[in-house]
C-alpha positions in Angstrom: 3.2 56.6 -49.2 0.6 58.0 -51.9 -1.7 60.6 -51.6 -4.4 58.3 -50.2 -2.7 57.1 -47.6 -1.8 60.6 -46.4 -5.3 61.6 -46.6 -6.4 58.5 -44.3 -3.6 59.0 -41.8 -4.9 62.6 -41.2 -8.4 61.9 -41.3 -7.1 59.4 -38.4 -5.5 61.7 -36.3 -7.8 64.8 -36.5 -11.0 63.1 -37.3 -13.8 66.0 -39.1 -17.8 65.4 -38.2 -17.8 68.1 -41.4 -18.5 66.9 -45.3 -15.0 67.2 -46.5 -12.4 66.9 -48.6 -8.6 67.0 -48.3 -6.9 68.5 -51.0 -2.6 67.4 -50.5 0.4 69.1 -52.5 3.7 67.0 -51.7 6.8 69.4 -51.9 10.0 69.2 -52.9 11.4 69.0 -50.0 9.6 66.3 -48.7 7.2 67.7 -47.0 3.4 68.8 -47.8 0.6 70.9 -47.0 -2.9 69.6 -46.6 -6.1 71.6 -47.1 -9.5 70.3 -45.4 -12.3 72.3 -47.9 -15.9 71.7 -46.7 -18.7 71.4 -49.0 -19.6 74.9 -49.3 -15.9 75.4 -50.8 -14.6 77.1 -47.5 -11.4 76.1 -46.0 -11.9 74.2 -42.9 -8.3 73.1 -41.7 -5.1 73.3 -42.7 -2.1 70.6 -42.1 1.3 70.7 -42.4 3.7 67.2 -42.4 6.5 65.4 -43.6 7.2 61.9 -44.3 9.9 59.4 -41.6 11.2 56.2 -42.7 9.4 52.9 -43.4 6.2 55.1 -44.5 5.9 56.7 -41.2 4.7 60.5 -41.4 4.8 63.3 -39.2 1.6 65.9 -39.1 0.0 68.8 -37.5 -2.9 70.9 -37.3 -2.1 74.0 -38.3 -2.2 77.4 -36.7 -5.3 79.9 -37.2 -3.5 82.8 -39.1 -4.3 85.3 -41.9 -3.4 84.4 -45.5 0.1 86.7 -45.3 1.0 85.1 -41.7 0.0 81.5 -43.3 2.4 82.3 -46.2 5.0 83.4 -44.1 4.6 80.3 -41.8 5.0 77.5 -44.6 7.9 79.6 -46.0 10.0 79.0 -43.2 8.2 75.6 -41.8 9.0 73.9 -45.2 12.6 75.2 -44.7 13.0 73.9 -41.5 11.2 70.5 -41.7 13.6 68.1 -43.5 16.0 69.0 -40.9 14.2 67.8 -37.8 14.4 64.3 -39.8 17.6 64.6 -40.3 18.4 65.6 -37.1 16.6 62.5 -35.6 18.8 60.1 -38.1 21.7 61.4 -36.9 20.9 61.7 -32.9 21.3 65.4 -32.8 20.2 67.4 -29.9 20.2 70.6 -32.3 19.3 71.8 -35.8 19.5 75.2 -37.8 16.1 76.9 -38.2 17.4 80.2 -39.7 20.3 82.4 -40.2 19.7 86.6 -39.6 18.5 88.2 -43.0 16.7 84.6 -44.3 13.4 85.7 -43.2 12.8 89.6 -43.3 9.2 89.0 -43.8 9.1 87.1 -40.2 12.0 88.8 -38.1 13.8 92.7 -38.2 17.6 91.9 -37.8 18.1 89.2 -34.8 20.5 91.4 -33.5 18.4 94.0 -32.5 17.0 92.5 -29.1 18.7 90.1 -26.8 15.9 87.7 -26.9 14.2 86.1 -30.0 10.3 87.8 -29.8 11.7 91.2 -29.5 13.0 90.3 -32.7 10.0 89.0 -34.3 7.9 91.5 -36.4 5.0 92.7 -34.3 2.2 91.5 -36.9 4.2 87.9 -37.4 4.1 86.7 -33.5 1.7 84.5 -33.8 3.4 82.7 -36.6 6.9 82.8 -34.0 4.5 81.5 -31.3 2.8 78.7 -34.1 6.5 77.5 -35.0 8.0 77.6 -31.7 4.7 75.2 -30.8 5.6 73.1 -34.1 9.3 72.5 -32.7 7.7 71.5 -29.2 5.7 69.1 -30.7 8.8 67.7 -31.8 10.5 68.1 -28.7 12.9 71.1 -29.3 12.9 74.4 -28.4 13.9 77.2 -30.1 17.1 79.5 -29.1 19.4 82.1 -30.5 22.8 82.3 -30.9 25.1 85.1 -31.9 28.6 84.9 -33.5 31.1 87.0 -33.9 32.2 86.5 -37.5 29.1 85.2 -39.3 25.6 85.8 -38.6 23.4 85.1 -36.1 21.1 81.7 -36.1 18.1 80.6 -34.3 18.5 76.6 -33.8 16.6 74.5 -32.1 17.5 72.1 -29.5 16.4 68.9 -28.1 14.8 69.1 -24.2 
């Protein structure tokens, strides 16, 4: 799928009455982001996706953060995204989102409250709340599990 094609599929799916354009970086991990710039040069939208077999892609509106929460967000989203493909190859019910430590911009240690947005920095909830919305799209949800000899994971699991 080329750039064009992305482009058209999202124009599709979250159709703009705005002069537009979409501006598309493809990652290396398969993913992308998508910017929606209007013609006065401000950013409109912002889309996140990645791309399925037989040219099928997967994309969503994103959140409504500041620039450091957007940052953090696509940090750990592109981290994250690959897997929920692979998990849907392989018929998994579950997938790792992140092990304790692999964020410290999004969470203090996971150990430090027995559930996962007491763990979350106070400033990055909305970015826990925009992810955990991501992974219901998908139709997972998210949940923490602790270890005793290796560190604690949030995965998330099919309902």
């Amino acid at each position: 799928m080329d750039i064009e094609e992305i482009r058209s599929c999202i124009l599709r799916l979250f159709p703009s009455g705005e002069e537009s354009h979409i501006d598309i970086v493809i990652n290396e991990s398969g993913s992308f982001t998508a910017i929606e710039v209007l013609s006065d040069r401000t950013i409109n939208r912002s889309f996140t996706g990645y791309f399925r077999p037989a040219g099928r892609i997967v994309v969503t509106l994103d959140p409504v953060l500041s620039l450091d929460q957007m940052r953090v967000f696509h940090d750990v989203v592109n981290g994250f995204l690959p897997r929920i493909g692979d998990a849907e190859d392989l018929q998994s019910n579950k997938f790792l989102v992140l092990i304790d430590g692999e964020y410290p911009q999004l969470f203090n240690d996971l150990d430090s409250f027995p559930n996962i947005h007491g763990n979350a920095r106070e400033e990055m909830l909305p970015v826990l709340h925009a992810i955990e919305d991501l992974l219901k799209l998908n139709g997972y949800g998210l949940e923490k599990h602790t270890f005793d000899h290796k560190p604690t994971e949030l995965q998330a699991r099919r309902r």
